[in-house]
N, C-alpha and C positions, 0 to 999 in steps of 0.2 A: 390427834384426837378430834373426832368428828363436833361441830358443834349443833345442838339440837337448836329447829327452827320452827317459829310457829306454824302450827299445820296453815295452810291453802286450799280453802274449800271454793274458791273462785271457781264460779260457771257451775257450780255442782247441785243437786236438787236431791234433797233431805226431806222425809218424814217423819216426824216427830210427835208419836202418841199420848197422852196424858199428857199436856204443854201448858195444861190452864193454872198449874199450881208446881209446887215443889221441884222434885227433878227434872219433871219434864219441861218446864219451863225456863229454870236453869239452860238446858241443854238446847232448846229452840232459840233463845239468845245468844248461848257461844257459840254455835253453828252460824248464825247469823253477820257473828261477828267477824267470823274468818272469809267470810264470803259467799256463806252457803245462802241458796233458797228456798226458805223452810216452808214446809206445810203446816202447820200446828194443829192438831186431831184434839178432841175433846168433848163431852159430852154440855159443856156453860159456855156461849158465846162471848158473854160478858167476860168472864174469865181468860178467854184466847185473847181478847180485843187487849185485854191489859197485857197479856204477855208480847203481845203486835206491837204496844203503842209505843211511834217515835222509830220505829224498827222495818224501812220499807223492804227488808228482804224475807219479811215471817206473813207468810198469807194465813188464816183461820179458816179450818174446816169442821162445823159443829157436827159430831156424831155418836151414836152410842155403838160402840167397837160389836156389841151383842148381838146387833141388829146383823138380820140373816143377807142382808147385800150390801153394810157396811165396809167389808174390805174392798169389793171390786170398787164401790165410789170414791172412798177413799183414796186406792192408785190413779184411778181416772182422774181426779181432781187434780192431782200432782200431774201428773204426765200429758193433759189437757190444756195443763197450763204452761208448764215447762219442756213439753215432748221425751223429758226422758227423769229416769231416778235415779240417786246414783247408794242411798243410803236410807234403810230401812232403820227406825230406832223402835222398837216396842217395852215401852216404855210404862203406859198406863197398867193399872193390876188398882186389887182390891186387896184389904186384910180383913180377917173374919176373926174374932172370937168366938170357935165354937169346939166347947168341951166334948168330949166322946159322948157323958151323957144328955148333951143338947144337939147330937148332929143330925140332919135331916138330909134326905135326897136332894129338896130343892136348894137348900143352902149350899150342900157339895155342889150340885148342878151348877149354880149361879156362881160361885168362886172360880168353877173351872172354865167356865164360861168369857171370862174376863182375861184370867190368867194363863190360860194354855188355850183353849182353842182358838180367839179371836187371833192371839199374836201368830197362830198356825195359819190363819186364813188368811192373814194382809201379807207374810211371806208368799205364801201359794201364789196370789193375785202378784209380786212384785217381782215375783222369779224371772217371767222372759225380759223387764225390763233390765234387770242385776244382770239377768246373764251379757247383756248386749252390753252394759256398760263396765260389766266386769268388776261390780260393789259390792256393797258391804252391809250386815244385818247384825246390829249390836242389840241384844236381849238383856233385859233390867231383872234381876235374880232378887236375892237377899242372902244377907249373913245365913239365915234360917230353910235358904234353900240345900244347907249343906250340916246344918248346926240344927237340934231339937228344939220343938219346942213349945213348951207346953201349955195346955188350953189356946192353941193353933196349929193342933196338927196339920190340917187339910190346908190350910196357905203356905206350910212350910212343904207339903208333898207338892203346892202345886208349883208352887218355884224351883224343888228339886228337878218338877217334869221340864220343866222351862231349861233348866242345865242342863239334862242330858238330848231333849233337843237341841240345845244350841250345841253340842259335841256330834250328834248325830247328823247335823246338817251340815257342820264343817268337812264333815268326813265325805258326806255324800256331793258335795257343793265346792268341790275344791278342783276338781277336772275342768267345772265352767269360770273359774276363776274368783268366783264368789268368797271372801272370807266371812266367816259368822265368829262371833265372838261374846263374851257377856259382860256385864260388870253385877257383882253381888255387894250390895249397900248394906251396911249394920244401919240402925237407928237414926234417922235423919229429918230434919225441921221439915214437916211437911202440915197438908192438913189429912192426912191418912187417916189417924185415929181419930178424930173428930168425923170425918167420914163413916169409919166403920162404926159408927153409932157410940162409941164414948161419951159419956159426962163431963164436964169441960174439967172436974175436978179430978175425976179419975185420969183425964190426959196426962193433967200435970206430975200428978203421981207417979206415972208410967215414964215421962221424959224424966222423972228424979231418978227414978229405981236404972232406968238405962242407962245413964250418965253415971251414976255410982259404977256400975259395973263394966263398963267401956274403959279398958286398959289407958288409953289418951285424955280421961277424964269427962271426955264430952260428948254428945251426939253431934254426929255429920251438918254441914250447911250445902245446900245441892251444888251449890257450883263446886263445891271438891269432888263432886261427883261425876258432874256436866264436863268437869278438864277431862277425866278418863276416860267417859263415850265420847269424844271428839278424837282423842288420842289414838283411841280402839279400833274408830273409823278413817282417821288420816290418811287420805290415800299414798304415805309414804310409809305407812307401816307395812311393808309388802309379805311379810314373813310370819306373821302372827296368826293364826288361827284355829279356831279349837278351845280357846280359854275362857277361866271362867275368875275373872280379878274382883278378888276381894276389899272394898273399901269401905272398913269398919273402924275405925280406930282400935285395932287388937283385938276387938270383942271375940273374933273365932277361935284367940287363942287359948281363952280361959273357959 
């Protein structure tokens, strides 16, 4: 029986989107910790600084993913510094409470904006470098990218689009040796919904009601999250890709 061994990201150069909080932070520190050299993307410098501090292998890159030459600066920053990339994480996204009868063009615009196109553009920009090094693009879904849900439809279609690009790039991406893969997170400690403009009351609300209804009794902590896209991108995982791993505490089953 083989035994599993902590992954080895020594020598390797990782981007890691939304870094300033939650999962993506989470994950720009176990990357860090295996040996990677992370880029940390974000739109709070402060925020990156903290996820940085004490940590000389996470460099901070402040940006808003939206902005129309954000991705090409973004690789360049990594590949400027490290001359090559070996792991795409897209990571950062928005959640929107918007009811059918409150939806607006700009609102859908600005969600998809975030949540599907930006992560489209920093692959595009990161392709010739993956293909040279023959890497890996782990895309951040949701439970709800596959599960309804409601008064969120348009975050739950844009995660949907998120999965089936990451299925449609594994497919197209797999002759240059690139694997693509995703992770789909249930309910997890972040500052999301205080983000997406929530009342600090209604948060709480919200983490009651989802912790009731999460089969393991709890919402997620990111580093259960952060072990998975590290695992995702392992470059001993040679054989994976195309998937789309769900870590919810059971929530997709009920």
């Amino acid at each position: 029986m083989s035994v599993q061994t902590p992954a080895d990201f020594t020598g390797r150069v990782v981007i890691v989107t939304g870094a300033g909080s939650g999962i993506g932070r989470a994950t720009a520190r176990a990357f860090a910790r295996a040996g990677a050299r992370v880029l940390g993307v974000g739109r709070r410098k402060d925020a990156l600084e903290e996820t940085a501090a004490g940590r000389p292998g996470i460099a901070v890159h402040p940006a808003d993913l939206r902005d129309p030459g954000a991705a090409e600066e973004i690789v360049g920053a990594a590949t400027g510094r490290w001359d090559h990339l070996d792991v795409l994480v897209n990571n950062a996204g928005a959640v929107a409470f918007m009811p059918l009868a409150d939806t607006t063009a700009t609102g859908i615009a600005d969600l998809f904006a975030l949540n599907v196109t930006a992560p489209s553009l920093l692959a595009h920009r990161a392709l010739p470098h993956l293909r040279r090094s023959r890497g890996s693009i782990l895309n951040v879904s949701s439970t709800y990218g596959h599960r309804p849900s409601s008064g969120t439809a348009h975050y739950a279609a844009s995660k949907a689009a998120l999965e089936q690009l990451t299925r449609s790039w594994a497919l197209e991406l797999a002759p240059d040796g690139i694997r693509v893969n995703a992770v789909a997170p249930g309910p997890t400690e972040s500052q999301a919904l205080a983000a997406a403009g929530f009342p600090e009351a209604a948060v709480d609300d919200i983490k009651q009601d989802e912790a009731a209804r999460i089969p393991l009794g709890r919402r997620g902590e990111p580093d259960e999250v952060a072990t998975w896209i590290v695992r995702l991108t392992d470059p001993a995982t040679t054989w994976l890709t195309g998937q789309v791993l769900t870590v919810d505490g059971g929530l997709e089953l009920v």
